[in-house]
C-alpha positions as CSV (number, residue, x, y, z in Angstrom):
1,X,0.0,0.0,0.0
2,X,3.0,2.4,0.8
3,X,4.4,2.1,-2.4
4,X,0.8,2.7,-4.3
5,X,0.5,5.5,-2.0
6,X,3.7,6.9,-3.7
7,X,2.2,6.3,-7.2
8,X,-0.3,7.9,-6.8
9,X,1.5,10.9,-5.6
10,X,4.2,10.9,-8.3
11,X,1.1,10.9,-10.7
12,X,-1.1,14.1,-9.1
13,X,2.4,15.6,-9.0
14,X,2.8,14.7,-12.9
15,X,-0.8,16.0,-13.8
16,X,0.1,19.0,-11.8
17,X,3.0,19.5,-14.2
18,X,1.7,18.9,-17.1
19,X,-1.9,20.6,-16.7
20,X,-0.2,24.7,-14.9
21,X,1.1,25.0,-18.5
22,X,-2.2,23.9,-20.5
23,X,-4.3,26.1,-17.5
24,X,-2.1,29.4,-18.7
25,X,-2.8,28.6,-22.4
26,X,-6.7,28.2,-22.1
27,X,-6.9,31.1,-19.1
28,X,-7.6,35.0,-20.1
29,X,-4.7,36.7,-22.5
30,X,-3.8,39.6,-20.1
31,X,-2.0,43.0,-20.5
32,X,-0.9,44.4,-17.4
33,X,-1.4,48.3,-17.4
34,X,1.6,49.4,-15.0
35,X,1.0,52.7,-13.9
36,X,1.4,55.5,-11.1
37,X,-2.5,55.1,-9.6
38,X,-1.6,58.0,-6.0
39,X,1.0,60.1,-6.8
40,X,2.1,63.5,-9.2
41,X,2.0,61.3,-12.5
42,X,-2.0,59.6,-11.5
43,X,-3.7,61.8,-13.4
44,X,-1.9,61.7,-16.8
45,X,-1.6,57.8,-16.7
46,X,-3.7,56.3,-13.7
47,X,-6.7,55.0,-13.8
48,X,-7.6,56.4,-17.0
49,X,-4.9,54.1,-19.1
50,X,-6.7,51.4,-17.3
51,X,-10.4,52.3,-18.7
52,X,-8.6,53.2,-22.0
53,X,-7.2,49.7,-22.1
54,X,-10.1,48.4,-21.5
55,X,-12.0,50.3,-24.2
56,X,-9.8,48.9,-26.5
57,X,-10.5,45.3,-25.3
58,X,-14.5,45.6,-25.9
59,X,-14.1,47.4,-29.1
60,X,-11.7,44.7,-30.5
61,X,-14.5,42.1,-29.0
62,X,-13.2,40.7,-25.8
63,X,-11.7,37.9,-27.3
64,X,-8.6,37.2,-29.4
65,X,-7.2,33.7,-30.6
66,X,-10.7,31.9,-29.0
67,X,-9.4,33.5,-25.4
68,X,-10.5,36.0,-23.1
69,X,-8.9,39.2,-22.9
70,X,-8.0,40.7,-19.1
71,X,-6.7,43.8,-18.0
72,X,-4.4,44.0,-14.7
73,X,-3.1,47.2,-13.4
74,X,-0.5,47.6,-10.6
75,X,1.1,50.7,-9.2
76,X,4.8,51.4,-9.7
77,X,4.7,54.0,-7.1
78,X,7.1,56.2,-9.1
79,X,10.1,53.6,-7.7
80,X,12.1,51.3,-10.2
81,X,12.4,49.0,-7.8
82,X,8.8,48.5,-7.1
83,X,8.3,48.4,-10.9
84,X,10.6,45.8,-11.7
85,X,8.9,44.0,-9.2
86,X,5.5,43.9,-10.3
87,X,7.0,43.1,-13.8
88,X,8.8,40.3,-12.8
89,X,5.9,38.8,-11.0
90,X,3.8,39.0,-13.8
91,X,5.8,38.0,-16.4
92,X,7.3,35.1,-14.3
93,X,4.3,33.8,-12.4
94,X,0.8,35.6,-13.6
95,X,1.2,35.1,-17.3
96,X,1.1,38.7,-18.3
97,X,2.3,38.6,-22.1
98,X,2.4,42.5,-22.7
99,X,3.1,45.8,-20.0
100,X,1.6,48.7,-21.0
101,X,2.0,52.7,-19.9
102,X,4.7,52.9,-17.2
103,X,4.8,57.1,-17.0
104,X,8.1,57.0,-15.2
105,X,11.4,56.7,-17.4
106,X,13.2,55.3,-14.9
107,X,10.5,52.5,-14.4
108,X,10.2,52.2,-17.9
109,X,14.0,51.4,-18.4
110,X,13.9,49.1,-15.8
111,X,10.9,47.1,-17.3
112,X,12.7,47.1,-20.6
113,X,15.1,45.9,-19.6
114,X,13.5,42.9,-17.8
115,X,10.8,42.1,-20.8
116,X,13.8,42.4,-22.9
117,X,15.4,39.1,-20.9
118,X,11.8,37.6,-21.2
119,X,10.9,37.9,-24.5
120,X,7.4,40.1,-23.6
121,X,6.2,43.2,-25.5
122,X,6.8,46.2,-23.7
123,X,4.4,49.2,-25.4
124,X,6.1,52.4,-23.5
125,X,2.5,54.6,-23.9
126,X,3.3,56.6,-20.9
127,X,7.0,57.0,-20.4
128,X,9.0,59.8,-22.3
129,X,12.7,58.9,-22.2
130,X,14.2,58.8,-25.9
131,X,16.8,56.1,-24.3
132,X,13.9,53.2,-25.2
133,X,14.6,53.5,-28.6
134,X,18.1,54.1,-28.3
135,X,21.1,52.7,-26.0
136,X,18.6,50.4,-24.3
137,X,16.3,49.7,-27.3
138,X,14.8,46.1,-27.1
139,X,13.1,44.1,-29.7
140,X,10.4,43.6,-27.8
141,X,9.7,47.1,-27.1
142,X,8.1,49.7,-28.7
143,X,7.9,53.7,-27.4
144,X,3.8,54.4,-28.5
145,X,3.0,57.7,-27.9
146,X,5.8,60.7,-27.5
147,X,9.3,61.0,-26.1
148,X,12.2,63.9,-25.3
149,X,13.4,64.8,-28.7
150,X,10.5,64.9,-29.9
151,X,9.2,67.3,-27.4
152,X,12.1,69.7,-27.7
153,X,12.0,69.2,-31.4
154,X,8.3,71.2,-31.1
155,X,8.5,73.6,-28.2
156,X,11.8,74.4,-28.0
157,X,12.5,75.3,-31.7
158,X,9.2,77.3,-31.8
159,X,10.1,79.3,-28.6
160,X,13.7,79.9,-30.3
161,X,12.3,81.3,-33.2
162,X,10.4,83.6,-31.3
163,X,13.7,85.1,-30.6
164,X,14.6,83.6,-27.4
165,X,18.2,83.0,-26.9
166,X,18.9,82.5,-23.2
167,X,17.5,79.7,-21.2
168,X,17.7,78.0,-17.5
169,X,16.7,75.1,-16.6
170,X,14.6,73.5,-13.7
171,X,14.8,69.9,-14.1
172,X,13.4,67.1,-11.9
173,X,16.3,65.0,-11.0
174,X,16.0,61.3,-12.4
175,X,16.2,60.1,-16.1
176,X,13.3,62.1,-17.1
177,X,14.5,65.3,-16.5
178,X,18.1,64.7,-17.8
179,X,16.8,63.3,-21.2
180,X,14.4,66.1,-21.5
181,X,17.0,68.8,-21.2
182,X,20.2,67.2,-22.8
183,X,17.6,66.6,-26.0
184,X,16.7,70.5,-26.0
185,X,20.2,71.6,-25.2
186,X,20.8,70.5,-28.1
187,X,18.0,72.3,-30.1
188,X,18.9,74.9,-28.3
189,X,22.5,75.2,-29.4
190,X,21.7,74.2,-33.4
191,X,19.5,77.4,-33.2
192,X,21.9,79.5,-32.1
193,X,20.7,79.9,-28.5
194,X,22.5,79.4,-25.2
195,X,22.1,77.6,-21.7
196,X,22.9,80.0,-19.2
197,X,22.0,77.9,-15.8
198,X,20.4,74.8,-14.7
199,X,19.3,73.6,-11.8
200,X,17.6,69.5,-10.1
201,X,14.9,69.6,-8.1
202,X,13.8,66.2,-6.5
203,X,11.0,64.1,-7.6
204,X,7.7,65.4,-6.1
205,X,8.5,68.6,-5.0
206,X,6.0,70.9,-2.9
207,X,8.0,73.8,-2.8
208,X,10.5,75.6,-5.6
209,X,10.9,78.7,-4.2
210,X,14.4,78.2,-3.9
211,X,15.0,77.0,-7.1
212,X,12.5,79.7,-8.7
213,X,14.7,82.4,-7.1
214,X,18.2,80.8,-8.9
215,X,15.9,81.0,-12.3
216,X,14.6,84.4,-11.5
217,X,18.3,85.6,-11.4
218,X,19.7,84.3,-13.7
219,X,17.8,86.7,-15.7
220,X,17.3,84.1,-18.9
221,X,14.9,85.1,-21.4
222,X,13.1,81.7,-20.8
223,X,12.9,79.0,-17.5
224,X,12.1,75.6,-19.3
225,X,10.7,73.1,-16.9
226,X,12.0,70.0,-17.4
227,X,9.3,67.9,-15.3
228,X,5.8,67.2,-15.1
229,X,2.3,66.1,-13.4
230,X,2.5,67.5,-9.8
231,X,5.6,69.2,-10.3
232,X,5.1,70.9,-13.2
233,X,1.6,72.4,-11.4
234,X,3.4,73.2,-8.7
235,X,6.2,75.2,-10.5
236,X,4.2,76.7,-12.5
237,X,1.8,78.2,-9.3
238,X,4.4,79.2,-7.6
239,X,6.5,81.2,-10.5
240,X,2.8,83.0,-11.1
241,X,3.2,83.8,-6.9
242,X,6.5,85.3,-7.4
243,X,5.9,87.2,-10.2
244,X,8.5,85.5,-12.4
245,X,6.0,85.5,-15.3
246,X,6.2,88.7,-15.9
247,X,10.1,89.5,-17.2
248,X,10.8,85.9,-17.9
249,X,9.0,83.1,-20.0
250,X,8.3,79.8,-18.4
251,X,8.0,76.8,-20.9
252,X,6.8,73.4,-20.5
253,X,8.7,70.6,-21.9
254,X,6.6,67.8,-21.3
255,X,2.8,69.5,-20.4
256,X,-0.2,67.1,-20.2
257,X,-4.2,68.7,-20.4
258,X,-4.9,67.2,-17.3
259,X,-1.7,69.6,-15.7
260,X,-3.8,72.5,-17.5
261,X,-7.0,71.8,-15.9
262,X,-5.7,71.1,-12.6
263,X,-3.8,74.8,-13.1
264,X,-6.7,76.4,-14.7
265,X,-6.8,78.6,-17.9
266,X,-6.1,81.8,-15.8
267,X,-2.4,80.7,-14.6
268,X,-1.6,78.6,-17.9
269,X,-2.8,80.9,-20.4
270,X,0.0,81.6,-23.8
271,X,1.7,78.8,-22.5
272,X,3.1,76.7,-25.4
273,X,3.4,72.9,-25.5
274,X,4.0,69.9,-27.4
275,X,1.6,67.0,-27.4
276,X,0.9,63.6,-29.3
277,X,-2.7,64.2,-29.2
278,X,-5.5,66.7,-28.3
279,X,-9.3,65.5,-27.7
280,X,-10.7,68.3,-29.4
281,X,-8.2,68.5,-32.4
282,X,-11.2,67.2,-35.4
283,X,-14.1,64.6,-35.5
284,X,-12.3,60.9,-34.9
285,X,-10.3,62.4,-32.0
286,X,-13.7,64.3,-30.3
287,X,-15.6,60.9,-30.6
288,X,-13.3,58.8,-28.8
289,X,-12.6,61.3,-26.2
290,X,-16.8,61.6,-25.6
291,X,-16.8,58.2,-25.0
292,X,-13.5,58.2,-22.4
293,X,-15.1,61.5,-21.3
294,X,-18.4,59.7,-20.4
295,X,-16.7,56.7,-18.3
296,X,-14.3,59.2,-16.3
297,X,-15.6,62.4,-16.3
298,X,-12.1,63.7,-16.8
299,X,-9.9,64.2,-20.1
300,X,-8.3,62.3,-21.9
301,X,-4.2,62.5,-22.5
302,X,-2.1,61.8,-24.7
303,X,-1.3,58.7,-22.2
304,X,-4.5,57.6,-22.3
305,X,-5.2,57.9,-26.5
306,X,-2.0,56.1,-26.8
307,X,-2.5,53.3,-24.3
308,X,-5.7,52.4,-26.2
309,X,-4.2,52.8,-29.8
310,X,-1.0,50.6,-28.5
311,X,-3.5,47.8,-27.1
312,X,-5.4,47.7,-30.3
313,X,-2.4,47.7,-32.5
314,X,-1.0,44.6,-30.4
315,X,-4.5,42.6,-30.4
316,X,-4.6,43.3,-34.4
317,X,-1.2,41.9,-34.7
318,X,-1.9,38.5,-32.2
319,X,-5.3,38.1,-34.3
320,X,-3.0,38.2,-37.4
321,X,0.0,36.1,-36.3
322,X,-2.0,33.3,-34.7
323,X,0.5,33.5,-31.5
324,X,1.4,35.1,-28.6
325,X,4.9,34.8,-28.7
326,X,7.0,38.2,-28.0
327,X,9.4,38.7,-30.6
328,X,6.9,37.1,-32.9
329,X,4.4,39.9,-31.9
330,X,6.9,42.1,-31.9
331,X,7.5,41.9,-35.5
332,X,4.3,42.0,-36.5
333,X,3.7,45.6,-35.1
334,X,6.5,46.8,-37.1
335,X,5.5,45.3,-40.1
336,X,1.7,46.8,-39.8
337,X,1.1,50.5,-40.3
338,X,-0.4,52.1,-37.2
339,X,-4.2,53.9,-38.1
340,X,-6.6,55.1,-35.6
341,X,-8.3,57.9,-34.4
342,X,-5.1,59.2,-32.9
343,X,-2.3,58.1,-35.1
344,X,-2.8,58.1,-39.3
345,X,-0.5,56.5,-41.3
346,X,2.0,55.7,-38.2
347,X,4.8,53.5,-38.7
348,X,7.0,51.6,-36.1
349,X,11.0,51.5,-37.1
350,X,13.1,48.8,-36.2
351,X,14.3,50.8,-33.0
352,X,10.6,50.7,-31.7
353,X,9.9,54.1,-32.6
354,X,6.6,54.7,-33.6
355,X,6.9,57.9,-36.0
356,X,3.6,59.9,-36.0
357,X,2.6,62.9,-36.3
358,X,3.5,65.9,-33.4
359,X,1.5,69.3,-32.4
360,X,2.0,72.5,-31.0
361,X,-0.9,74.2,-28.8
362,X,-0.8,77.4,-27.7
363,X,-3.3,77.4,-24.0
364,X,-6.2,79.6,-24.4
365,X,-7.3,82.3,-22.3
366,X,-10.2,82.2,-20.1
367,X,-11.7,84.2,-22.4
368,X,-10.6,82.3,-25.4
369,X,-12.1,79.5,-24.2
370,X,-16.0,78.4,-25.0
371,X,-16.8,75.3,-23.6
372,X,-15.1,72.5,-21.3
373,X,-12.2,71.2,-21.9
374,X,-11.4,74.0,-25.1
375,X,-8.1,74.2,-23.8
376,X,-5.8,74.5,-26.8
377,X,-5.2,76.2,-30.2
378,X,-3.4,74.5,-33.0
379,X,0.2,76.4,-33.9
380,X,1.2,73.8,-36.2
381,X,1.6,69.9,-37.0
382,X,5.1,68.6,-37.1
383,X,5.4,65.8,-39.5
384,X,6.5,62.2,-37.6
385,X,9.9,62.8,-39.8
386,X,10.9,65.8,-38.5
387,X,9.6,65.1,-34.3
388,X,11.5,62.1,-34.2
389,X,14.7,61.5,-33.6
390,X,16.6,60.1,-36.9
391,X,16.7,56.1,-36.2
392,X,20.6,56.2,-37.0
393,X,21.6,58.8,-34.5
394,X,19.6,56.9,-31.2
395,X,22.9,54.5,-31.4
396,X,20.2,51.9,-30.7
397,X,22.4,48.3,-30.8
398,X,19.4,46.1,-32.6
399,X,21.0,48.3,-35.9
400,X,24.2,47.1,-35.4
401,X,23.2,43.2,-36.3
402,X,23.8,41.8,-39.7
């Protein structure tokens, strides 16, 4: 009896074995939107990449290769550390085949590089760093809605032809900030401008006097903020307290709608901005944004526009590959042209890039404005070949292979 005993429990250990793999292929598909949901960057990304997601998922049908689709969302909590985490745990033991969002460069290099090791998609909707698609570019990963260059590539050459020729800069001290001002230094410089000052300010911070007073004498025609979410509001508040605005020009490098509504038309008016997307820029984009609009009472970002686009792009290219495997996926994107009610004509380069088209708003005054939400006026598209970085300057590596 003792040895049947152990039969039969070498044979549920076998059927255990055997049946956790056949369990993950006939449970839900799921994307895992990994996000900030409490802190400065909650409104941009948040909850709203979550219901976007999710859009995207019904209108696509639920379903994709005979499976369920499911969305899971975690909080990064603005901390690498915690990101990797989560991403590792899904990937590892919760059979999460794609991350999604991730509106903090630093947690978005750290879960590039980890779905990079595991062979998962990575679709960078939310993070802005132009490092994804360059020195740590991945196969598997694909930057979705905006990054640095291309954001100094709009605001920062339209505020230097304005005449502008000194700056200083107040930068939030991790990889965001750095990328965003080392790509406009550079714009700067080509236009024939010059840096005059800079200065880091901690992640989260509640109070820039100090580094408002440094900007203030420096006497630089313009104080580019290199942040964004809580800190930009903040900033921007406190620059209108000090009177700052009125000799010096304050621009936003990386400026989300939800930052202008939380500020309010009277403190952000003439501001000028670059952005992936605007809800109210014609028809396609107004009737998706009614419909986020109606499930969130809020508006929607360029975050959010993108997170759906990228999960419906992904879904089109599983229903067309027949698979789920990464860099099978992975390919597929590329290979497919990118159209929606965002993006039109949108390709994605072998670096991961996906080239679209750029604005520039200029914020309305209260006066301006005529209805909610009518936040911005159009200054000018910026053709997807001239807002993104050119593919051989990123020094991405996956160019350097035979």
């Amino acid at each position: 009896m003792k040895s049947c005993g152990m039969s039969i429990g070498a044979f549920g250990l076998a059927l255990a074995l055997f049946s956790a793999p056949a369990l993950a292929q006939d449970g839900p598909v799921k994307l895992g939107v990994l996000t900030d949901m409490s802190s400065l960057y909650a409104d941009n990304g948040g909850q709203g990449s979550v219901v976007a997601a999710q859009m995207a998922v019904d209108d696509f049908g639920g379903q994709v290769l005979g499976r369920s689709i499911q969305i899971v969302a975690g909080d990064h909590q603005n901390k690498a550390d915690v990101g990797a985490t989560i991403a590792r745990r899904w990937l590892e033991n919760e059979n999460v085949e794609v991350i999604l969002d991730v509106p903090n460069s630093a947690v978005a290099l750290a879960v590039q590089g980890i779905t990079r090791d595991k062979k998962k998609l990575f679709l960078a909707t939310g993070a802005a760093t132009s490092r994804l698609t360059g020195d740590e570019c991945s196969p598997t990963g694909i930057h979705w809605t905006y990054d640095t260059y291309a954001l100094s590539q709009g605001t920062t050459r339209a505020m230097s032809r304005l005449g502008t020729n000194s700056w200083y800069f107040i930068s939030v001290d991790y990889s965001l900030g750095a990328q965003l001002e080392a790509d406009s230094r550079k714009v700067i410089v080509a236009m024939g401008g010059k840096v005059i000052g800079a200065v880091k300010h901690p992640l989260n911070t509640p109070d820039f006097s100090s580094f408002l007073l440094q900007a203030q004498s420096s006497k630089a025609d313009v104080i580019a903020l290199a942040d964004t979410g809580g800190d930009f509001i903040n900033v921007v508040k406190q620059a209108g307290e000090f009177g700052i605005t009125q000799r010096q020009k304050l621009v936003g490098l990386l400026v989300f709608i939800a930052d202008i509504h939380s500020l309010g038309l009277q403190s952000a008016q003439g501001l000028m901005l670059s952005s992936a997307f605007y809800w109210d820029l014609n028809e396609d984009t107004r009737a998706w944004s009614k419909r986020f609009i109606a499930k969130t009472q809020k508006v929607p970002t360029m975050i959010h526009a993108g997170t759906y686009g990228a999960v419906m792009h992904y879904l089109r290219a599983v229903q067309a590959a027949g698979t789920l495997d990464g860099p099978t996926i992975a390919a597929r994107m590329r290979a497919m042209p990118v159209n929606d009610f965002m993006t039109k004509n949108g390709r994605i380069r072998e670096d991961g890039r996906l080239v679209r088209d750029m604005y520039l708003f200029r914020v309305k005054s209260p006066e301006q404005s005529k209805y909610k939400f009518d936040y911005y006026e159009l200054l000018a598209t910026i053709p997807g070949e001239e807002a993104f970085r050119p593919m051989e300057q990123g020094g991405c590596p996956l160019l350097k292979q035979p």
